[in-house]
C-alpha positions as CSV (number, residue, x, y, z in Angstrom):
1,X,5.1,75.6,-54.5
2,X,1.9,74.7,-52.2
3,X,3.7,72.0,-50.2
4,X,0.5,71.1,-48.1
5,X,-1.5,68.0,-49.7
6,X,-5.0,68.8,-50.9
7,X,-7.6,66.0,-51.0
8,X,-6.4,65.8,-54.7
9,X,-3.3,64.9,-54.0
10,X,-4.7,62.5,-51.6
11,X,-6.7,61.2,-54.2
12,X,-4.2,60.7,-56.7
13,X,-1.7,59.2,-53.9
14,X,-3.8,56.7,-53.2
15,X,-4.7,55.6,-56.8
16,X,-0.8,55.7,-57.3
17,X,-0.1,53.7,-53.7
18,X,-2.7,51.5,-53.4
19,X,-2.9,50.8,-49.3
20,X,-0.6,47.5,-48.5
21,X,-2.9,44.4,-48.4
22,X,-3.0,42.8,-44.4
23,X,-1.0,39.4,-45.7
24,X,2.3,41.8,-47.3
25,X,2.3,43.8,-43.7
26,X,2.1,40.7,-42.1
27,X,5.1,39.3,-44.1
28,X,7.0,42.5,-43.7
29,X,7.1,42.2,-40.1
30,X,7.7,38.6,-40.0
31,X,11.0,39.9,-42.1
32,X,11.7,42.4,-39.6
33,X,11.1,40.1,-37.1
34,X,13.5,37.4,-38.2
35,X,16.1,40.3,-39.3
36,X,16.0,41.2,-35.2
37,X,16.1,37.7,-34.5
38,X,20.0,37.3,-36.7
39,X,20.8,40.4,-35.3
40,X,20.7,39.3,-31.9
41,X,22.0,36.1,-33.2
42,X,24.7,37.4,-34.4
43,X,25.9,39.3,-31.4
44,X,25.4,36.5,-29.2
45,X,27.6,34.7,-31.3
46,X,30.3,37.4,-31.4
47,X,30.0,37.3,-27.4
48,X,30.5,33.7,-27.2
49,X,33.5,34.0,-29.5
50,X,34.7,37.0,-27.4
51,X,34.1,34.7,-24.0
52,X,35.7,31.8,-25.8
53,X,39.1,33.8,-26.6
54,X,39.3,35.1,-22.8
55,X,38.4,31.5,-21.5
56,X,41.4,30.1,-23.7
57,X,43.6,32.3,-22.5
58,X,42.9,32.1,-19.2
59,X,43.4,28.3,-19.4
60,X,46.8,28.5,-21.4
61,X,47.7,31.2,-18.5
62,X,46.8,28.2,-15.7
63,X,48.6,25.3,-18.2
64,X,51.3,27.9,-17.9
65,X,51.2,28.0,-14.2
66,X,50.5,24.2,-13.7
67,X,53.6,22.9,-15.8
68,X,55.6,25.4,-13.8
69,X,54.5,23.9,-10.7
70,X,54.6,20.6,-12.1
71,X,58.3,21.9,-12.6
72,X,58.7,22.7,-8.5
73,X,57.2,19.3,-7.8
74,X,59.9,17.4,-9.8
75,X,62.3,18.7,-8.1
76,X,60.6,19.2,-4.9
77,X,60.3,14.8,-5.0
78,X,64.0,15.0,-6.6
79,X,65.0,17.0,-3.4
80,X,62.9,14.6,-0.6
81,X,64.6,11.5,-2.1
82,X,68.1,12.6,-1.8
83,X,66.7,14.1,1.6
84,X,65.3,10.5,2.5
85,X,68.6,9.1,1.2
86,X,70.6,11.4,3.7
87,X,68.6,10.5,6.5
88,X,69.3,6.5,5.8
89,X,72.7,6.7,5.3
90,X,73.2,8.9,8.8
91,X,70.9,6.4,10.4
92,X,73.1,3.4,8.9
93,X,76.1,5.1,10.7
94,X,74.5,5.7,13.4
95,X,74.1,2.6,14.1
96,X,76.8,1.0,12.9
97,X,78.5,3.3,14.9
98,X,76.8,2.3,18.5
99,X,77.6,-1.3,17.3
100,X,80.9,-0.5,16.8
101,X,81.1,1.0,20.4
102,X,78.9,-1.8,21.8
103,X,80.6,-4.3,19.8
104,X,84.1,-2.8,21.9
105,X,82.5,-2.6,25.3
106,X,81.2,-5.9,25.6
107,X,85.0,-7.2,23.7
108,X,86.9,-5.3,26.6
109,X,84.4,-6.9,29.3
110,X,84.9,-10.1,27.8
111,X,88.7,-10.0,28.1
112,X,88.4,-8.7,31.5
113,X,86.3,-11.6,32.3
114,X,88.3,-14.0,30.3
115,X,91.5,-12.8,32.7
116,X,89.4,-13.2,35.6
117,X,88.6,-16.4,35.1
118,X,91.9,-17.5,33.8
119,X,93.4,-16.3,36.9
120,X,91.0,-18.4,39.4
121,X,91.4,-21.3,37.2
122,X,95.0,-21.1,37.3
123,X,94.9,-20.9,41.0
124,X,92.5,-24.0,41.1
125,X,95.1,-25.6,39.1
126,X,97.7,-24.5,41.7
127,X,96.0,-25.9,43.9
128,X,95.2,-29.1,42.4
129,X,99.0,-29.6,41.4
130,X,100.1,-28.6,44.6
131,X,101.7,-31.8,45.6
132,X,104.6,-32.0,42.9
133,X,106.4,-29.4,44.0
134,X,106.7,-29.7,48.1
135,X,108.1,-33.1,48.9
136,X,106.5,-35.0,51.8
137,X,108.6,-33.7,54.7
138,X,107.1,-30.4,53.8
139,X,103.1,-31.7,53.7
140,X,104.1,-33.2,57.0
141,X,105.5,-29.4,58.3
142,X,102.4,-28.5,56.7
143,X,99.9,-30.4,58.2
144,X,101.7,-30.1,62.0
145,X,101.0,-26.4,61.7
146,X,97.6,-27.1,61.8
147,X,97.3,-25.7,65.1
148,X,99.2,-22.6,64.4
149,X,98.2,-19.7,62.0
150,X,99.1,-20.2,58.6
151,X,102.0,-17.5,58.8
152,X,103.8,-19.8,61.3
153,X,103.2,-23.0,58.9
154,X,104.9,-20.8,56.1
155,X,107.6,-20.0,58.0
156,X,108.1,-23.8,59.2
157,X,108.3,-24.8,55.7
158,X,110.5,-22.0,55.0
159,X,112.9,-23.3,56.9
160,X,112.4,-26.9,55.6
161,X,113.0,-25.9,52.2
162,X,116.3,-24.2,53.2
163,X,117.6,-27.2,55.2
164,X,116.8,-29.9,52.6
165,X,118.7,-28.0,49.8
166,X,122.5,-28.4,50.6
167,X,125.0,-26.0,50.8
168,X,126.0,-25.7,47.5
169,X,122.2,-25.7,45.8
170,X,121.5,-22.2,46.6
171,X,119.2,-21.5,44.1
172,X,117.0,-24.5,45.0
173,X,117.0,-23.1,48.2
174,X,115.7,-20.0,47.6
175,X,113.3,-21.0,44.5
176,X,111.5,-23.5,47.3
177,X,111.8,-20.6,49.9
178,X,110.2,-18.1,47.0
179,X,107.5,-21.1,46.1
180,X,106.4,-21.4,49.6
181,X,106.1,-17.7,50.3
182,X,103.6,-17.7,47.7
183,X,101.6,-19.8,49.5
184,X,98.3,-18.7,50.2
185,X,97.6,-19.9,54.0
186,X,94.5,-21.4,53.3
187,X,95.8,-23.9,51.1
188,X,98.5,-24.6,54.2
189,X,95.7,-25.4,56.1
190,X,93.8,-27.8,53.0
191,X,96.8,-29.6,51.9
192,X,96.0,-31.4,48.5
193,X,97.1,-34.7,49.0
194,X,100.8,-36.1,49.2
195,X,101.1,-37.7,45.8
196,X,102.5,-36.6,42.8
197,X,101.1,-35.8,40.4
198,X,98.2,-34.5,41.7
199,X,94.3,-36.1,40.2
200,X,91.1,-35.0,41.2
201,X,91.5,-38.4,43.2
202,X,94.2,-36.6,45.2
203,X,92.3,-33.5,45.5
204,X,89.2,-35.8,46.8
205,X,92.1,-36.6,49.7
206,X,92.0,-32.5,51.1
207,X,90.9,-32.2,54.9
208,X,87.1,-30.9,54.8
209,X,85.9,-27.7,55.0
210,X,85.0,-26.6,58.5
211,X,84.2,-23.3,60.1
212,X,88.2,-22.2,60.9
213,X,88.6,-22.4,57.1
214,X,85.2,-20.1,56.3
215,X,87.4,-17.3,59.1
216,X,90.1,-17.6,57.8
217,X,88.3,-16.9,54.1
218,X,87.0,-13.8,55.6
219,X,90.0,-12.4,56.7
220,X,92.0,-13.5,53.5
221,X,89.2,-12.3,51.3
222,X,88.7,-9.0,53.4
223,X,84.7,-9.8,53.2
224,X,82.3,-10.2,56.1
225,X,79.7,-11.6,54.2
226,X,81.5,-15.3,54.3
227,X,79.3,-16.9,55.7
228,X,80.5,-20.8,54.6
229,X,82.3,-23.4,52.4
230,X,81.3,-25.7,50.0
231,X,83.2,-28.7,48.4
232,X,81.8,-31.3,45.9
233,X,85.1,-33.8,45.3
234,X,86.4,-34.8,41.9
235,X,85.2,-31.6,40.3
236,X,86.0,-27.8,40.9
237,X,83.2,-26.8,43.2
238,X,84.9,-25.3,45.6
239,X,84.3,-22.4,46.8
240,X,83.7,-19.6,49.9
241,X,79.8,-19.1,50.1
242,X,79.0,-15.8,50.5
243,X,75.3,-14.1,51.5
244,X,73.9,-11.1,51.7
245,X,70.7,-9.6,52.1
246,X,69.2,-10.2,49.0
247,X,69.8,-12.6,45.9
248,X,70.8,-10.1,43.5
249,X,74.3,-8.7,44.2
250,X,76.7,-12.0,44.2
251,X,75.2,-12.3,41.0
252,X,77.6,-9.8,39.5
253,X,79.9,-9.3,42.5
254,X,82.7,-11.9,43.3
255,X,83.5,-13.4,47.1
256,X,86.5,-10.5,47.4
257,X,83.4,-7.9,46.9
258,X,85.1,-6.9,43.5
259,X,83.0,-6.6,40.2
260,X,82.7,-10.1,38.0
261,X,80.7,-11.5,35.4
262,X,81.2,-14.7,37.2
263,X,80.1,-13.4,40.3
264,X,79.7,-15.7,43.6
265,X,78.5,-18.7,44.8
266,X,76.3,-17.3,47.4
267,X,73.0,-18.9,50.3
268,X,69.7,-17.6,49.9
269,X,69.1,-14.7,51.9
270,X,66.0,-16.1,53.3
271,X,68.2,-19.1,55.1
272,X,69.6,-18.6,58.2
273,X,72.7,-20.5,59.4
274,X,72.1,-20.2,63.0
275,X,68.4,-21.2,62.6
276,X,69.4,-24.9,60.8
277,X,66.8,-24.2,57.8
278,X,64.5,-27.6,56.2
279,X,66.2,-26.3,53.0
280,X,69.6,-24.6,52.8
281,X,69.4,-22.9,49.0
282,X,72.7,-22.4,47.3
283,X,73.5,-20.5,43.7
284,X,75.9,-20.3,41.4
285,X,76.2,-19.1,37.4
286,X,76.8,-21.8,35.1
287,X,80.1,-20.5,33.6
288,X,81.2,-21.7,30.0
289,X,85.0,-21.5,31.6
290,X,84.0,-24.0,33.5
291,X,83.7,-22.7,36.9
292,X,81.4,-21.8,39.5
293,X,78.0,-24.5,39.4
294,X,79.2,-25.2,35.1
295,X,80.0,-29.1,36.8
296,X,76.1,-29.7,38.0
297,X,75.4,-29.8,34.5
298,X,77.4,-32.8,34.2
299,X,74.9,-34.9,37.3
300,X,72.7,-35.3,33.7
301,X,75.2,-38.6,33.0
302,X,73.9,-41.0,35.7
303,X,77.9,-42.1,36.6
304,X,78.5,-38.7,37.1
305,X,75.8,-38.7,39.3
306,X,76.6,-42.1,41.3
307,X,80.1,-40.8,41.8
308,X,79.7,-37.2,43.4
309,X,76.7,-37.6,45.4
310,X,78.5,-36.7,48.6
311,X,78.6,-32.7,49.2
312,X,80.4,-31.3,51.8
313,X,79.3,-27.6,52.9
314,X,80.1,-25.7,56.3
315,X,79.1,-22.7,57.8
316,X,80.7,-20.6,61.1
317,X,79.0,-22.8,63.1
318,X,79.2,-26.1,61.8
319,X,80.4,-28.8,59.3
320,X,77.8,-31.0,57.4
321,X,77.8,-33.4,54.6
322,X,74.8,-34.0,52.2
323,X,73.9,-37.1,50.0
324,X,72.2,-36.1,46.8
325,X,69.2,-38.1,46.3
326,X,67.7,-35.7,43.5
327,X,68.7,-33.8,39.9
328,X,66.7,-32.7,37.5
329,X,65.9,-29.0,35.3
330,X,63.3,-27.0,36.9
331,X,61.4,-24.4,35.2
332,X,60.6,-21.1,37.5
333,X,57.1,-22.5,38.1
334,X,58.3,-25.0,40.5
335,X,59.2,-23.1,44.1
336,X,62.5,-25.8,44.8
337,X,63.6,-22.9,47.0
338,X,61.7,-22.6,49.3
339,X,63.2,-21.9,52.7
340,X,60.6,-21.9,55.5
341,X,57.9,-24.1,55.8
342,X,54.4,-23.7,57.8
343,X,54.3,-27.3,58.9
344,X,56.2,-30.5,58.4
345,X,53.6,-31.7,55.5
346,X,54.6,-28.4,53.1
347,X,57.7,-29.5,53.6
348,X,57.5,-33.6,52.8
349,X,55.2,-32.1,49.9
350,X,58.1,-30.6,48.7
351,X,60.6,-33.4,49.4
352,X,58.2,-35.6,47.7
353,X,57.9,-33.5,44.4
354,X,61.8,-33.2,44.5
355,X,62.0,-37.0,43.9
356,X,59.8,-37.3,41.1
357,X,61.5,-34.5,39.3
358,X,64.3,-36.5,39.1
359,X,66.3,-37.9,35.9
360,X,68.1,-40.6,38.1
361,X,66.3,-43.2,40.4
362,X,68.3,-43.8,43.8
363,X,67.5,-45.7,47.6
364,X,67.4,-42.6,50.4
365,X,64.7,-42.1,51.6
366,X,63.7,-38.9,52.9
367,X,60.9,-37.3,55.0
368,X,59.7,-34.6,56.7
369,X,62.5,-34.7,59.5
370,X,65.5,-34.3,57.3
371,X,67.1,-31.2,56.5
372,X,68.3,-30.9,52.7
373,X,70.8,-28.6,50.9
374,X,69.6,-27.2,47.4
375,X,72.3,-26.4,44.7
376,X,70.9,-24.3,41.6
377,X,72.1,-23.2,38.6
378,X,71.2,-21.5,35.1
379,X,71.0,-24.5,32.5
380,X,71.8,-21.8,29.3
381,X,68.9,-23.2,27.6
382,X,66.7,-20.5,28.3
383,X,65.9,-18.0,31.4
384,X,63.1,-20.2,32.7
385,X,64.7,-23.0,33.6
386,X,67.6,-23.9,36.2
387,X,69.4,-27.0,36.8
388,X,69.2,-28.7,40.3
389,X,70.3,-30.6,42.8
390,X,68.4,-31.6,46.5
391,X,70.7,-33.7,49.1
392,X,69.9,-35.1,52.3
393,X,71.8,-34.0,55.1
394,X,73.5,-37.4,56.3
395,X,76.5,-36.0,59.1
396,X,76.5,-33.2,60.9
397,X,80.0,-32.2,62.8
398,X,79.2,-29.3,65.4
399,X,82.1,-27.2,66.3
């Protein structure tokens, strides 16, 4: 069989196949065209689907991994609140704790305080009702010993006691020879008065302080730093003055040098009891036992004021008594204690704003040749403000 085409076959092709008109080829690849164009379509789309699967799976893997975290968290918060709960309850005991313990230490100071006091104001109360229990002979014996040391005057009324009780009343005998032994010298040398019983009247009737009392206070109370006396009658000022060399430790130290809340009543440390000072400065705490300065509160009622103007104060040296001729509540902005003065003007200046201060209105005059005494105290109000009195010095005894 001739397999090679002959221009017959040609021929007869060609009038069996007619060649394809230009608009069918056109068509035809238009169709192939557009059949490419699905194709790729359709694998696009199959990627996309393909993507989309991985892309959901990875975001169920990170809800996956999220909700366990979200899981940690919970319990993580769960865990810092019990955590944060801890730490305020151990905080809360803590400090109940240290309150506990402060609460303790300030109790036991308190109480040590509280005996203190107690014990000075049952020896002021000795003191004041001195007189009922030693009969007159033996103020008398007292008061004659005077001139001899205080161990001789309890020895004189020693033997007083012993001859006044008769034979028989032995234990009076030795119960007045026991009181007397007791004694404390000093008050040999003060008696209180010879009625019974005993007032602040009688107590008004004691002999003045004067500078054998202030040595004999330094040898009872062991303390060098006794420098004077101070008495105001009718009330319980009265007390050894002490100084030192600043104004800081009689504030929490007591005449005998021991510890105390109450402290001392003590002179500035910039006066000078050899050098007669313009204005002697004298401080005290304002105790709510009722000791120390607590009484200068009381100058606020103007009879209390009219009827313990007179303040009797001694040093080594010498015996003085002041007239008070001004009280009133400073705050720290006024300089009341001011001790040395550049020239007689500073000082009226002073003298003159002292008056005006005043809550009570009185006759003395004063000026810039007087010398004044200055009693302060804290009025409990606040830390700012003190209560005080200025008195003219109106006798001077030198020894």
């Amino acid at each position: 069989m001739n397999l090679h085409h002959t221009s017959k076959d040609k021929t007869l092709r060609e009038s069996l196949y007619p060649p394809a008109r230009p608009d069918i080829v056109a068509a035809e690849n238009r169709a192939e065209r557009i059949e490419e164009v699905w194709r790729i379509v359709k694998v696009e789309r199959k990627l996309k689907y393909e993507r989309a699967y991985v892309d959901t799976d990875e975001l169920d893997g990170q809800n996956s991994f999220c909700a366990s975290n979200d899981g940690a968290l919970s319990n993580a918060k769960r865990l810092l609140r019990r955590k944060r709960v801890f730490d305020v309850l151990l905080i809360s005991s803590v400090a109940l704790g240290c309150f506990i313990v402060t609460a303790f230490i300030a109790y036991s100071r308190y109480r040590d305080f509280s005996q203190e006091t107690m014990a000075d104001q049952a020896l002021l109360n000795y003191k004041e009702n001195f007189a009922t229990v030693v009969s007159e002979q033996d103020y008398a014996t007292a008061e004659a010993a005077n001139a001899a040391t205080a161990e001789a005057a309890i020895s004189a009324t020693e033997a007083n006691a012993i001859d006044n009780a008769s034979g028989t009343d032995v234990s009076t005998a030795d119960a007045s020879v026991d009181r007397f032994q007791s004694v404390n010298p000093i008050d040999l040398l003060n008696p209180p008065g010879k009625s019974a019983p005993v007032s602040k009247a009688a107590v008004a009737e004691k002999e003045d302080p004067r500078p054998e009392l202030v040595e004999l206070m330094r040898s009872e109370y062991a303390n060098d730093e006794i420098i004077g006396y101070i008495r105001i009658d009718g009330t319980t000022i009265d007390y050894p003055v002490v100084q030192s060399t600043d104004n800081n430790k009689y504030l929490s130290v007591n005449a005998r040098g021991k510890e105390s809340g109450a402290g001392a009543i003590f002179l500035d440390y910039e006066n000078d009891i050899e050098r007669d000072d313009k204005n002697m400065i004298i401080y005290g705490h304002n105790m709510k036992t009722k000791t120390m300065f607590h009484e200068l509160r009381d100058y606020r009622d103007k009879n209390f004021f009219d009827a313990h103007r007179t303040i009797k104060f001694c040093t080594l040296y010498d015996s003085y008594e002041y007239e008070a001729f001004s009280f009133y509540k400073a705050e720290d902005t006024f300089n009341y204690i001011q001790a040395v003065f550049d020239n007689d003007e500073e000082f009226l200046t002073l003298l003159n704003e002292m008056k005006s201060r005043s809550m009570h209105r009185v006759d003395t005059d004063v000026s810039a040749d007087d010398r004044i005494l200055t009693l302060s105290t804290c009025s409990n109000a606040d830390d700012d403000t003190r209560y005080v009195i200025n008195a003219k010095l109106v006798k001077k005894t030198a020894e």
